[in-house]
C-alpha positions as CSV (number, residue, x, y, z in Angstrom):
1,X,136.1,43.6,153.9
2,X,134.3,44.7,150.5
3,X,131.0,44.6,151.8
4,X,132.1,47.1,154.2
5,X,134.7,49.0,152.4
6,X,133.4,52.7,152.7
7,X,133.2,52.3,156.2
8,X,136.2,50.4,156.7
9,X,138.6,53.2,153.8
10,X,137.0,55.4,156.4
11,X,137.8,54.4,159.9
12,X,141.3,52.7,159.4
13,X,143.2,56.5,158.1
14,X,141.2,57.7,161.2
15,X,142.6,55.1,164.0
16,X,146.1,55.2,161.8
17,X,146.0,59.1,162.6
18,X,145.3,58.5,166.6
19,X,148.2,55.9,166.9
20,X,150.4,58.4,165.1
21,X,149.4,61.3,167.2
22,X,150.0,58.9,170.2
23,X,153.4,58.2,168.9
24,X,153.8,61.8,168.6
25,X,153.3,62.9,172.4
26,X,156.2,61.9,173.0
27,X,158.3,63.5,170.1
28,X,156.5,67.0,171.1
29,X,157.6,66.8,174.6
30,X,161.2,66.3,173.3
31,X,160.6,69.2,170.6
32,X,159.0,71.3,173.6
33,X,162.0,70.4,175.6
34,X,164.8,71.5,173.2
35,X,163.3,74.9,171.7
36,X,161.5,75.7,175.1
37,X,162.7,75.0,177.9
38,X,166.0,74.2,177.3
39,X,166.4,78.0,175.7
40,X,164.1,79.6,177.5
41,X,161.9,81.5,175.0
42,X,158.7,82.1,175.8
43,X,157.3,82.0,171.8
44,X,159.1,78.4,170.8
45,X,157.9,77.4,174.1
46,X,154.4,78.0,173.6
47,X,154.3,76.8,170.2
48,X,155.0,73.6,171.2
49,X,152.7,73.9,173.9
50,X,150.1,74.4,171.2
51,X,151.8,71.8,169.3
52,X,150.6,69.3,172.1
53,X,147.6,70.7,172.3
54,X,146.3,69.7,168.8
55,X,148.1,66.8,168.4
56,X,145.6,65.8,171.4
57,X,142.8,66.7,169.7
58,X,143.6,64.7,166.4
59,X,144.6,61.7,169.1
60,X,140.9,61.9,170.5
61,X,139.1,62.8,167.9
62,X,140.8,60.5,165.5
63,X,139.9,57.3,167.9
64,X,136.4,58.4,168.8
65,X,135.1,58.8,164.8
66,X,137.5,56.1,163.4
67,X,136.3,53.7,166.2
68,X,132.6,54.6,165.4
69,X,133.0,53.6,161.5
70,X,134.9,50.4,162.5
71,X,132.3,49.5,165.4
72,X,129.6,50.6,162.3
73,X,131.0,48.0,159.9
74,X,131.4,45.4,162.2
75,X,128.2,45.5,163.3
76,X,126.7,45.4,160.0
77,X,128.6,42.7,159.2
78,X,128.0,40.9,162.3
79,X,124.0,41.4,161.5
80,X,124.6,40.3,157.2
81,X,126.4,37.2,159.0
82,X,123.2,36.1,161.3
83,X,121.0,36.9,158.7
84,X,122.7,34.9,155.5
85,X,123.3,31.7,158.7
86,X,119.3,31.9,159.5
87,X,118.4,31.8,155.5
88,X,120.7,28.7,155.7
89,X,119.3,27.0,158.7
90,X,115.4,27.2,157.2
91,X,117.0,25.7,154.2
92,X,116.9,21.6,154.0
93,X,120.8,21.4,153.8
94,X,122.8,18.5,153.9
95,X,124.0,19.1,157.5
96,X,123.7,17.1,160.5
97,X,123.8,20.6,162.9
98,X,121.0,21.1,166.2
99,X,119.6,23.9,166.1
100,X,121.7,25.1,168.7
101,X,125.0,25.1,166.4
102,X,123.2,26.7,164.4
103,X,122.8,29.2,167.0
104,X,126.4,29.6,167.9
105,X,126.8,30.0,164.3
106,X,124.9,33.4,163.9
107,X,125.8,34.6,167.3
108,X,129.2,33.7,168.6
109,X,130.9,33.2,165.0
110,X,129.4,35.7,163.2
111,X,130.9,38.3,165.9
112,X,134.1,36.6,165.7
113,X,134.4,36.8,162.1
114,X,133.2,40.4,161.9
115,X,136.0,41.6,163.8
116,X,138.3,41.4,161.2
117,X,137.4,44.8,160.0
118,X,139.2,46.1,163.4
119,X,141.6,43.8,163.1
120,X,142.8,45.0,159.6
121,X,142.5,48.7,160.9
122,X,144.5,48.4,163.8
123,X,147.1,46.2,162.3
124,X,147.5,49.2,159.2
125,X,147.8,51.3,162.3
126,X,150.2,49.7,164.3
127,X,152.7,48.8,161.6
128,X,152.2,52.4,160.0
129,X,153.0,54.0,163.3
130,X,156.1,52.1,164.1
131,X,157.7,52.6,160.4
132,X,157.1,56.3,161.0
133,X,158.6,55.9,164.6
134,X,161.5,53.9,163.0
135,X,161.9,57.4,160.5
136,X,162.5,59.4,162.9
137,X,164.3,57.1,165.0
138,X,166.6,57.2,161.7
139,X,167.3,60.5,161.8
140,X,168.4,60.8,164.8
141,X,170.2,58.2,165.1
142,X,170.8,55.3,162.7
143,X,171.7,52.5,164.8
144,X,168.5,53.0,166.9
145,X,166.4,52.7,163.8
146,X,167.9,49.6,162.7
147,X,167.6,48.1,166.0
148,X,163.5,48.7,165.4
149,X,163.5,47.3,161.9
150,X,165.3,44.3,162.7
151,X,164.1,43.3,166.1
152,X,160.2,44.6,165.5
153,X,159.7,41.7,163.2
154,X,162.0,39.3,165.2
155,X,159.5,40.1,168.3
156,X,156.5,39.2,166.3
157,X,157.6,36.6,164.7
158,X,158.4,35.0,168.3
159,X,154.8,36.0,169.5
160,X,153.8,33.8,166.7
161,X,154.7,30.7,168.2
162,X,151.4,30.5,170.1
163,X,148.9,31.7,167.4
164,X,148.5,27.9,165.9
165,X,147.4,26.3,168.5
166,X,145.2,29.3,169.7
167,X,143.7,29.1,166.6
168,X,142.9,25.1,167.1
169,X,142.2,25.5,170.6
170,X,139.5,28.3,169.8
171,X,137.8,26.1,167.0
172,X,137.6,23.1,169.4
173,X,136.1,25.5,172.0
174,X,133.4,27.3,169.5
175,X,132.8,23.4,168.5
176,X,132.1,22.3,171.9
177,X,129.9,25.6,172.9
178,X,127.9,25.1,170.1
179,X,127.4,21.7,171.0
180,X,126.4,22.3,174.0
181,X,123.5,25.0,173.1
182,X,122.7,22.1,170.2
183,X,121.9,19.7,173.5
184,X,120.7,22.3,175.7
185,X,117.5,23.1,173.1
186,X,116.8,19.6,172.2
187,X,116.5,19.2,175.9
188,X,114.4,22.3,176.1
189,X,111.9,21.2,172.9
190,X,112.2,17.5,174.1
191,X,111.6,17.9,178.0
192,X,108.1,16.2,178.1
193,X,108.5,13.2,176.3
194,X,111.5,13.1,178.1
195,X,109.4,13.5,181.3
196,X,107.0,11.0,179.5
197,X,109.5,8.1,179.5
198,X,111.4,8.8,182.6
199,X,114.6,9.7,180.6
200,X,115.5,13.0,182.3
201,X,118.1,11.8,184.1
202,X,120.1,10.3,181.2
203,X,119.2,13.3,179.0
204,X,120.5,15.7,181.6
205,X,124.0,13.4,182.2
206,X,124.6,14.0,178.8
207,X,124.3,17.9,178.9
208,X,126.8,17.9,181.8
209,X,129.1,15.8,180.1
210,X,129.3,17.7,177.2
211,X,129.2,21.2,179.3
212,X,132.2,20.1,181.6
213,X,133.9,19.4,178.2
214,X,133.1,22.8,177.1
215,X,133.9,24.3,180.1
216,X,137.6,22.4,179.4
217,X,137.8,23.8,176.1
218,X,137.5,27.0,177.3
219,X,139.8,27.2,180.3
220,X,142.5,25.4,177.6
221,X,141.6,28.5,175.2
222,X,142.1,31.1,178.0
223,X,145.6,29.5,178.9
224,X,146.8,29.7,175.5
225,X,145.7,33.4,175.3
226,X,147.6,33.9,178.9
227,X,150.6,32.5,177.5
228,X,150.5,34.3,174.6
229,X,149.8,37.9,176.4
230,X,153.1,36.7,178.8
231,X,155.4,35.9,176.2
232,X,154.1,39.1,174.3
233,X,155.2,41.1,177.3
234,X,158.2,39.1,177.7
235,X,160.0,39.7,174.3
236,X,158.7,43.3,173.7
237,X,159.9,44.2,177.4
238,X,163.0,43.2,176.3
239,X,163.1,44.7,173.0
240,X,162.2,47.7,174.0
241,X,164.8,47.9,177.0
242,X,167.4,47.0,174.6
243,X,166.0,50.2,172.9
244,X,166.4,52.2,175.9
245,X,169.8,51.1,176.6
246,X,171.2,52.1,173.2
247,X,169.2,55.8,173.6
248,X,170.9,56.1,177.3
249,X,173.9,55.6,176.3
250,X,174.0,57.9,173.2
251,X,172.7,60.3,175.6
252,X,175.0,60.1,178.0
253,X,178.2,60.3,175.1
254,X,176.4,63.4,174.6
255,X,175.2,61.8,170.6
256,X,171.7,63.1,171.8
257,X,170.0,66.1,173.3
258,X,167.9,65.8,176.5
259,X,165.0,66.7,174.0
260,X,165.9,63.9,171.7
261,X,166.8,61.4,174.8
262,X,163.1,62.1,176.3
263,X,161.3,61.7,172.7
264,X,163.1,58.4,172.5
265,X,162.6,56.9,175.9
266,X,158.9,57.7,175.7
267,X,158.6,56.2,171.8
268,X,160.2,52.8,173.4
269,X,157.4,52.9,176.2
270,X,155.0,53.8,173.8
271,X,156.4,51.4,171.1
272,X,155.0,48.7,173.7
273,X,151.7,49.2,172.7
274,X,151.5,48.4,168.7
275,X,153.8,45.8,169.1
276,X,152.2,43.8,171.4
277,X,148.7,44.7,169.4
278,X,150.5,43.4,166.4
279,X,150.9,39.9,168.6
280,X,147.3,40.2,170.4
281,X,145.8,40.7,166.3
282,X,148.0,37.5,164.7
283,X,146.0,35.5,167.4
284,X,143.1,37.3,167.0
285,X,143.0,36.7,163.5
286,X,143.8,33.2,164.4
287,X,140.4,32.8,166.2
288,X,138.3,34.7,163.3
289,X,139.7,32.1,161.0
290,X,138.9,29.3,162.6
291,X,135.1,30.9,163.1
292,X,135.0,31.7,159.2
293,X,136.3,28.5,158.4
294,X,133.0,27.2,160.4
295,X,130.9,29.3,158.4
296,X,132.0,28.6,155.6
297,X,131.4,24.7,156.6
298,X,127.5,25.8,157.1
299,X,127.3,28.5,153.8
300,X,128.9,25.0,151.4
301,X,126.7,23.1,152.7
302,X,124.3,21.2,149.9
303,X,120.9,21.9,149.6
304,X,118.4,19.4,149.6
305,X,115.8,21.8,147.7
306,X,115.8,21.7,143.9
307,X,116.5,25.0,142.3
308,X,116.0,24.7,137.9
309,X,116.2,27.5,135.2
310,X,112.3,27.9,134.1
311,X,109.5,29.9,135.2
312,X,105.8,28.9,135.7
313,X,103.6,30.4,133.0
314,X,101.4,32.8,134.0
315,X,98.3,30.6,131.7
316,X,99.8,27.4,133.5
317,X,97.3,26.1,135.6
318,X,97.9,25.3,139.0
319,X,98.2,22.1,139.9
320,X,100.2,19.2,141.3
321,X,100.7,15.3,139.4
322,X,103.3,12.5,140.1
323,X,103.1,10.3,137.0
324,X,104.7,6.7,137.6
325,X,106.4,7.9,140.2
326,X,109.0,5.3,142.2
327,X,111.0,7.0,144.8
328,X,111.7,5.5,148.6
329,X,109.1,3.0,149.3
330,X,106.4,4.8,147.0
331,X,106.4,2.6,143.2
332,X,104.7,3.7,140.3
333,X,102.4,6.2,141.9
334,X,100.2,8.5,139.4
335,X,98.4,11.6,141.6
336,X,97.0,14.7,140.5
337,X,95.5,17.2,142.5
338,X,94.0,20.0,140.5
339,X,92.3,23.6,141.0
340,X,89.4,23.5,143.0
341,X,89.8,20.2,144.1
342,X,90.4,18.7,147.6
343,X,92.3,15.5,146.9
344,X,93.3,13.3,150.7
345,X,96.2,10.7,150.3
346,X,96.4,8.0,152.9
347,X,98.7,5.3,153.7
348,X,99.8,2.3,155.7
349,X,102.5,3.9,156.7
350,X,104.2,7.3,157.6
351,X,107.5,6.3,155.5
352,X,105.2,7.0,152.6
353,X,103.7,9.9,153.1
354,X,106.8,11.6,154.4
355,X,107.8,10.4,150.7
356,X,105.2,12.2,148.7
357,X,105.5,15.4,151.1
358,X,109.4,15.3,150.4
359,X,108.9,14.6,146.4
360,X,106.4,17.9,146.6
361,X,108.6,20.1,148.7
362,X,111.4,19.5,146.4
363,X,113.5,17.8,149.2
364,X,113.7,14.5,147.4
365,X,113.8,13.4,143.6
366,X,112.1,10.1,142.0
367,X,114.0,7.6,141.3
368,X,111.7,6.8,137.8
369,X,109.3,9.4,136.6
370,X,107.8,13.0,137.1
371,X,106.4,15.3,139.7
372,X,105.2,18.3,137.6
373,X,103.6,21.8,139.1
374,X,101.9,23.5,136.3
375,X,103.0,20.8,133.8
376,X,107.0,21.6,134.2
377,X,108.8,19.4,136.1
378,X,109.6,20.4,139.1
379,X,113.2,19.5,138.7
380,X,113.6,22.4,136.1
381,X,111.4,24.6,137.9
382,X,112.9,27.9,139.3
383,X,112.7,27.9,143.4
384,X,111.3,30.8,143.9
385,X,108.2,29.9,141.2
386,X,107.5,26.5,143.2
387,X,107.4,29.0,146.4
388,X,105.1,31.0,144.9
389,X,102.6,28.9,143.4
390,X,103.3,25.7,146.1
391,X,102.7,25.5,149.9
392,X,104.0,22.1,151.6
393,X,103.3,22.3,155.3
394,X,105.1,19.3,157.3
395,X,103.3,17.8,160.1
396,X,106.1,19.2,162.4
397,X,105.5,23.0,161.3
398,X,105.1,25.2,164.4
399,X,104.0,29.1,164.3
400,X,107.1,31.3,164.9
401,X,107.7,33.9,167.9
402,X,105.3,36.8,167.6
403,X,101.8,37.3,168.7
404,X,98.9,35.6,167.2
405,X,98.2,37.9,164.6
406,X,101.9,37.8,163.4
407,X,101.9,33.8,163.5
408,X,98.7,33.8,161.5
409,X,99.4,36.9,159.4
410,X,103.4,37.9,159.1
411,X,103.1,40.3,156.5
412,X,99.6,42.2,157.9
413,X,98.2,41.8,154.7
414,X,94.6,40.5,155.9
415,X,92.0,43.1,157.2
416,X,89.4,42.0,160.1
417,X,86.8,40.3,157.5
418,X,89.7,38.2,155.9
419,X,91.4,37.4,158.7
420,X,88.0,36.5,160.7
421,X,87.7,34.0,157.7
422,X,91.0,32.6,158.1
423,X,90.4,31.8,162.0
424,X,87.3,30.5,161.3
425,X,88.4,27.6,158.6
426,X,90.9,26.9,160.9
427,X,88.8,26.7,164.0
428,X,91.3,29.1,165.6
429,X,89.0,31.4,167.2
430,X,89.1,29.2,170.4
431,X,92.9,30.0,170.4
432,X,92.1,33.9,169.9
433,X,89.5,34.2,172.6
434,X,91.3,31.9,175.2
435,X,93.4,34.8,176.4
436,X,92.6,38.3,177.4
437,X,94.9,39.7,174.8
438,X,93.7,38.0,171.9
439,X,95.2,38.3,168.9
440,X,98.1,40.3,170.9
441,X,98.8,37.1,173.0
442,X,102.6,36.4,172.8
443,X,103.6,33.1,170.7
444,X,106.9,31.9,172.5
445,X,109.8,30.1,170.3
446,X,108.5,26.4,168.3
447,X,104.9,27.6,170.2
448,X,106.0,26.5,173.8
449,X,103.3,28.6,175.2
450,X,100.5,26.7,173.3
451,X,99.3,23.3,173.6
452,X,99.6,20.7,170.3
453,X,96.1,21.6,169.4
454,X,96.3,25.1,169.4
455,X,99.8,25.0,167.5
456,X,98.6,23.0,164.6
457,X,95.1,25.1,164.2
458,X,97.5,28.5,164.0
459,X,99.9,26.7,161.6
460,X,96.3,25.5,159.8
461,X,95.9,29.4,159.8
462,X,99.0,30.4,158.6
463,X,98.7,28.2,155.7
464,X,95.2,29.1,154.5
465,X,96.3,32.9,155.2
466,X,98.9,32.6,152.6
467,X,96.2,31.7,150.3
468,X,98.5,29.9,148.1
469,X,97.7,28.5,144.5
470,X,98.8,24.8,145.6
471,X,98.7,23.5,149.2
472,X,100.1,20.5,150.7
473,X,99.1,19.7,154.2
474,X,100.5,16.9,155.9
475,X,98.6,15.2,159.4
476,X,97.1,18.9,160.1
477,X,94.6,17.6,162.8
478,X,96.6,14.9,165.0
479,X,96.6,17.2,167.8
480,X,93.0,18.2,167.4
481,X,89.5,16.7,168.8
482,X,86.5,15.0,166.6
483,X,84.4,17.7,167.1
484,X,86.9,21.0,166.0
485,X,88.5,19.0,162.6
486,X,85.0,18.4,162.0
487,X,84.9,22.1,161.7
488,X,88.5,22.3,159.9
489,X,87.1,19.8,157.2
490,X,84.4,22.0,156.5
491,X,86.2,25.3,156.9
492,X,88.8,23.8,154.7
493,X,86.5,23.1,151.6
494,X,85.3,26.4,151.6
495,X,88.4,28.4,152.0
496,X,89.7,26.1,149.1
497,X,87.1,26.1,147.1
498,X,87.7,28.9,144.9
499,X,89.9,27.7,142.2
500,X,93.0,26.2,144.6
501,X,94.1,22.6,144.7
502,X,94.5,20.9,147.7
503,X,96.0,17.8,148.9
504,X,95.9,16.7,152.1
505,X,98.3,13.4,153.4
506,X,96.6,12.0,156.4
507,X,94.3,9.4,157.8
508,X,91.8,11.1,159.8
509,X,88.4,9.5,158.8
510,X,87.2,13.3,159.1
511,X,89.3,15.0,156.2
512,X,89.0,11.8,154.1
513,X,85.3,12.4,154.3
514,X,85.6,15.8,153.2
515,X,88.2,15.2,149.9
516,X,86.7,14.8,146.7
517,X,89.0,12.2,146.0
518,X,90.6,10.0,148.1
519,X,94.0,7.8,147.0
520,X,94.8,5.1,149.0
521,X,98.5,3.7,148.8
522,X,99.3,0.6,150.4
523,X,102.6,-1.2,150.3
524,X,104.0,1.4,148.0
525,X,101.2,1.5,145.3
526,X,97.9,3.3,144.8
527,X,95.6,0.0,145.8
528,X,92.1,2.4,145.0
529,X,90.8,5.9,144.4
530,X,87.6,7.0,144.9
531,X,85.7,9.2,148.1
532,X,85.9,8.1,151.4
533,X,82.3,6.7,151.4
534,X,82.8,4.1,148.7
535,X,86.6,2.9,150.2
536,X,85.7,2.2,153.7
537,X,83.8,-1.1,152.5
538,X,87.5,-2.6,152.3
539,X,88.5,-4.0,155.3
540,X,91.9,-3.2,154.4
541,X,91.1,0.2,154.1
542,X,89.8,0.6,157.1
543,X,92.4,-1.1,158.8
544,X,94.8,1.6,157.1
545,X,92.9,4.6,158.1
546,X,91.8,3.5,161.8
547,X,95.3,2.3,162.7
């Protein structure tokens, strides 16, 4: 509500306006009644005809521009929503959502949650309009009014009794949605090493259990909302018939004009409408709760990256060391990686490389000693400084919907030459020229449309594009034959070769070849450094890096 205040101090007086020009129809027949008709003057009479007339006109014009600064609000809220829920899904967050929650997330709760700026509006309307209905009510006649005061909130109040477990009901069916999308796009990314191991038929049993429970969750929802909308009609039916009753018979003891009896009779019908809103709203509300209360769960969530208080110096130079470093599996580990330098790490095992990549990404923290960027540690070191100066690229990084040219180049900063350059340490080019539209050729989502090859040479081209001071590379050529990350070797010293640090964590016999220095960690320790050429006279070595 205060990120959208203007639009919302805007739109509620104008939708309070069209309910009480809808409550006044009524009331101006009555008035056109009793000074018109009823004397037969032609002036009185068409006063009130004009009366109608505008009061019309502020009904329609009052919905159409209120309703357009309330649907502009929610909107905008709706789209701050999905955008603050993706910054928290790229995040490393201590959350055990698919991707698919995540999903329902910014779509189906952000929506629900936005709606509260019509929900507040209509609700200031509704309650205005049947205060100013119970005003006039009062005088003309007293006991009628009282009857509104007291039995409005009595008719509420009852329409309340279903609002709880709508609310619980609608949580548990958002829950199970979202689950279901979760499943539905691990099935998706996952479908051929599913095919691979003949597990499609288990994988597909468990997407229709949990869609028939979703399916159950909903139906449950949509009965408590029918029960709700019958009971609303229920009690205001016979609220307002009790309201008619009283009117009739005041008319008919001759306590009212016909006028007054027809402005009455058609504020009781009309009286229907907020009153059941106001019921409709509380369970509204209910369900925009229970979706905020979701976000909420996602926005709390802990992050994984480190965030500190200072900033890199500008003289700082740019480079990477772990000094008796003992985190995971990894103990006493000293590795530094400085400008100009291409520096490979193997392992005997993927638990420790994933190690060092998490310790660099700021994902993890040692357990004993320092990982320092620039000399500070990078514990203390603002976020957005580590961003700036230090790229860690997983070996599960895919290029992101777009075309080529936007996977390789987001921000269109590269002209031809530099971009030519890019594809061309990356051994890319076969990527580019493989379709007729080139660097137009549509990426799909996680790079469906490309094989593992041709993902991991654009994400290779991504990450030199970026050109960053520091860059961490983890297994970039798994997907790739001899011949092309012969070429990426190559295409990587030059690229880097200009007063940037590289470190690369893999095994390929081919980018060990190509690092100045290579460390070699073995059960947790550094075992040897040196180049490739010296190192593969160890048996164990070799063992380690053919594996």
């Amino acid at each position: 509500m205060t990120r959208n205040r203007r639009l919302v101090a805007t739109g509620t007086p104008l939708i309070m306006v069209w309910q009480l020009c809808e409550a006044l129809v009524p009331v101006m027949i009555g008035v056109t009644i009793d000074v018109g008709i009823e004397t037969g003057r032609l002036g009185p009479f068409a006063l009130a005809c004009a009366g109608i007339v505008g009061v019309f006109l502020c009904l329609s014009y009052g919905y159409r521009f209120g309703a357009l600064f309330l649907r502009r609000a929610e909107q905008d809220e709706s789209h701050r929503l999905r955008v603050e829920v993706a910054e928290k899904a790229v995040q490393p967050v201590d959350d055990s959502r698919m991707a698919g929650e995540w999903l329902s997330l910014a779509t189906a709760d952000a929506d629900k949650v936005s709606e509260l700026v019509y929900q507040v509006a209509f609700t200031a309307a509704s309650v205005t309009t049947v205060l100013v209905t119970a005003v006039y009510l009062a005088r003309t006649d007293v006991t009628l009014a009282l009857v509104v005061l007291f039995g409005l909130p009595v008719t509420v109040a009852i329409t309340q009794l279903v609002s709880p477990a709508i609310a619980r009901r609608t949580d548990r069916e958002q829950a199970a949605i979202a689950r279901v999308a979760g499943i539905a796009g691990d099935l998706i990314a996952g479908l051929r090493p599913l095919k691979g191991i003949g597990a499609e038929t288990a994988a597909s049993r468990r997407y229709r259990e949990a869609s028939r429970a979703a399916r159950h969750s909903s139906i449950v929802t949509a009965r408590s909302w029918g029960y709700m909308s019958g009971l609303t009609t229920l009690v205001s039916g016979l609220f307002l018939a009790l309201v008619a009753l009283l009117a009739g018979t005041r008319a008919i003891n001759g306590e009212l004009s016909l006028g007054e009896l027809v402005a009455i009779v058609g504020l009781t019908q009309f009286l229907a409408e907020p009153i059941k809103l106001l019921g409709d709203l509380s369970a509204q509300f209910a369900a925009s709760r229970a979706s905020a209360q979701r976000l909420h769960g996602a926005f709390t969530a802990a992050s994984h990256v480190l965030d500190g208080p200072e900033r890199l110096p500008d003289a700082a130079p740019r480079e990477v060391r772990l000094e008796a470093v003992t985190a995971g599996p990894l103990s006493d580990i000293d590795l530094t990686c400085s400008p100009g330098t291409l520096v490979a790490v193997t392992t005997d095992g993927p638990a420790s490389a994933d190690t060092i990549v998490a310790l660099l990404d700021g994902t993890a923290r040692p357990d004993r000693g320092t990982v320092r960027l620039g000399g500070i540690d990078l514990q203390d070191l603002a976020r957005a400084d580590r961003r700036e100066a230090l790229l860690v690229v997983p070996h599960a990084a895919t290029p992101p919907e777009g075309t080529v040219r936007t996977a390789i180049d987001p921000d269109g900063r590269l002209d031809e030459a530099a971009l030519d350059a890019v594809l061309t340490a990356s051994a890319a080019h076969d990527v580019v020229e493989a379709h007729p539209d080139g660097l137009d050729h549509a990426v799909r989502i996680g790079g469906s449309s490309l094989s593992g090859g041709q993902r991991q040479r654009l994400t290779l081209a991504r990450s030199l594009a970026a050109d960053a001071p520091v860059l961490v590379l983890r297994d970039p050529t798994t997907a790739i034959d001899a011949v092309t990350e012969h070429q990426i070797a190559t295409g990587l010293r030059t690229r880097r070769d200009t007063g940037r640090a590289t470190l690369v964590v893999t095994s390929s016999p081919t980018l060990l070849a190509a690092a100045d220095t290579v460390v070699w960690i073995r059960e947790g320790r550094v075992v040897a450094t040196g180049t490739h050429h010296d190192l593969q006279d160890d048996p164990a070595y070799r063992e380690d890096v053919l594996r």
